[in-house]
C-alpha positions as CSV (number, residue, x, y, z in Angstrom):
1,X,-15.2,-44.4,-18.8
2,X,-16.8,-41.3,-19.9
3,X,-20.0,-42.9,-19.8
4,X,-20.1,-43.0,-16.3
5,X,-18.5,-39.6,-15.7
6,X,-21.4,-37.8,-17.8
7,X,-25.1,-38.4,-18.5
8,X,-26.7,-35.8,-20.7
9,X,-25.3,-32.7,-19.2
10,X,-24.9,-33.2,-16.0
11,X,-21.4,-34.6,-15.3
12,X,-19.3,-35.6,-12.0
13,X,-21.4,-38.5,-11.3
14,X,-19.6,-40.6,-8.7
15,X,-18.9,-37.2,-6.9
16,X,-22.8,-36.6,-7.1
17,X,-23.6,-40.0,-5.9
18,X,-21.3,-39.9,-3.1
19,X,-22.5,-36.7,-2.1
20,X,-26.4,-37.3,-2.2
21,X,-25.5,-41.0,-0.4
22,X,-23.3,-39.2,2.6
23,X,-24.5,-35.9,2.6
24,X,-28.4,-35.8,1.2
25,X,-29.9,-34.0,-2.4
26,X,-30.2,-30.2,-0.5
27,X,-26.0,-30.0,-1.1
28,X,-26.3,-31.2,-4.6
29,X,-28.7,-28.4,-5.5
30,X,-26.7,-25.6,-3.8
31,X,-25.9,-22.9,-5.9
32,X,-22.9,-22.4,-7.2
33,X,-21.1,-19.9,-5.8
34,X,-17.4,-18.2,-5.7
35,X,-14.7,-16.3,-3.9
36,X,-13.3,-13.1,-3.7
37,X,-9.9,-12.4,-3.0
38,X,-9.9,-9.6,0.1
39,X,-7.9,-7.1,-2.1
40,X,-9.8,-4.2,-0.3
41,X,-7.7,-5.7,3.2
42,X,-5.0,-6.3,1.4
43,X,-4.5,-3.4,-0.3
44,X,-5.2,-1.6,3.2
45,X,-2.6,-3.7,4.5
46,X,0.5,-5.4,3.7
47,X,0.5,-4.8,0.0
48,X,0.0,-0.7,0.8
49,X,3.6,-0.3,0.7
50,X,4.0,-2.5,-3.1
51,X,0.8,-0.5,-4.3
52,X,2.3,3.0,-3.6
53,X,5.6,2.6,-4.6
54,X,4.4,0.5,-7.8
55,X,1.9,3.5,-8.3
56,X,3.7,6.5,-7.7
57,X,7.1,5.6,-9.6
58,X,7.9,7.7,-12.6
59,X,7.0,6.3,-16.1
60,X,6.7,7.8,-19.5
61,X,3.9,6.9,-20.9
62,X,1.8,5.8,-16.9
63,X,2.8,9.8,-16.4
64,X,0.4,10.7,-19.4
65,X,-2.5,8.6,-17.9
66,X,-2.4,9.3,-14.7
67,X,-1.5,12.1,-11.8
68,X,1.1,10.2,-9.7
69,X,0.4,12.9,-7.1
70,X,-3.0,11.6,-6.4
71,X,-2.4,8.2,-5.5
72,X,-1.2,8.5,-2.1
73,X,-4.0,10.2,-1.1
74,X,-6.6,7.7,-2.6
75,X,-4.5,4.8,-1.3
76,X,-5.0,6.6,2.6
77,X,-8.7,7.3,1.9
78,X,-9.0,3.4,0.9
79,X,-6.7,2.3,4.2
80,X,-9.3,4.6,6.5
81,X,-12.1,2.9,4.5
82,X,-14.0,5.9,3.2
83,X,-14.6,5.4,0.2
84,X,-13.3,1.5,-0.7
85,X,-11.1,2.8,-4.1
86,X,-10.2,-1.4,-4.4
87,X,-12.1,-1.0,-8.1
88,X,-9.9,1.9,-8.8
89,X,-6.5,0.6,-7.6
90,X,-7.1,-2.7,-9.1
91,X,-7.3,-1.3,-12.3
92,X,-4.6,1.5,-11.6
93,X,-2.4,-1.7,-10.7
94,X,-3.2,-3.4,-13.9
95,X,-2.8,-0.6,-15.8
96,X,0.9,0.0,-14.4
97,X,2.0,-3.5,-14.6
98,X,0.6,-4.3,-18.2
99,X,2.9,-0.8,-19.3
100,X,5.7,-2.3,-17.9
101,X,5.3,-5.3,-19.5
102,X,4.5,-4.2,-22.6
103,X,6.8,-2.6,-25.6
104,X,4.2,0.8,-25.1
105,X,6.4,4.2,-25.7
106,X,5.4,7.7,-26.6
């Protein structure tokens, strides 16, 4: 029953008890906290190949937005680690794959 699940608003009751029973109070308190996918190793890695060939194909309207010439270099200065670009090749990736999925045209 829902009764059981939630008091107030704090919910996951059975889980809670367990947890302070078998484990003690410090792990129910624990912050929450998330996870990161490593996109920095992976775009250094084994999606290098995908993100420059994704990247640096001709396209319309990417070829107004952005200088296909550049990315090779920013994608070796990101494998070599000086300066990280995951930020800007995330978004360069989104970018790319949402125009190719969308009905955009010039």
């Amino acid at each position: 029953p829902l009764e059981y699940l939630v008091t107030g608003k704090q919910g996951k009751r059975p889980l809670r008890h367990f947890l302070s029973k078998h484990h003690g109070k410090e792990l129910l308190n624990w912050p929450k906290s998330g996870f990161g996918i490593p996109l920095r190793d992976h775009f250094a890695t084994n999606l290098k190949k995908y993100l420059t060939a994704t990247l640096t194909a001709p396209h319309p309207v990417y070829d107004t937005l952005v200088r296909r010439d550049r990315i090779p270099e920013l994608i070796e200065r990101h494998a070599r680690g000086r300066p990280f670009m995951t930020r800007l090749l995330l978004q360069l990736l989104s970018l790319r794959l949402w125009i190719e999925s969308s009905p955009v045209s010039l």
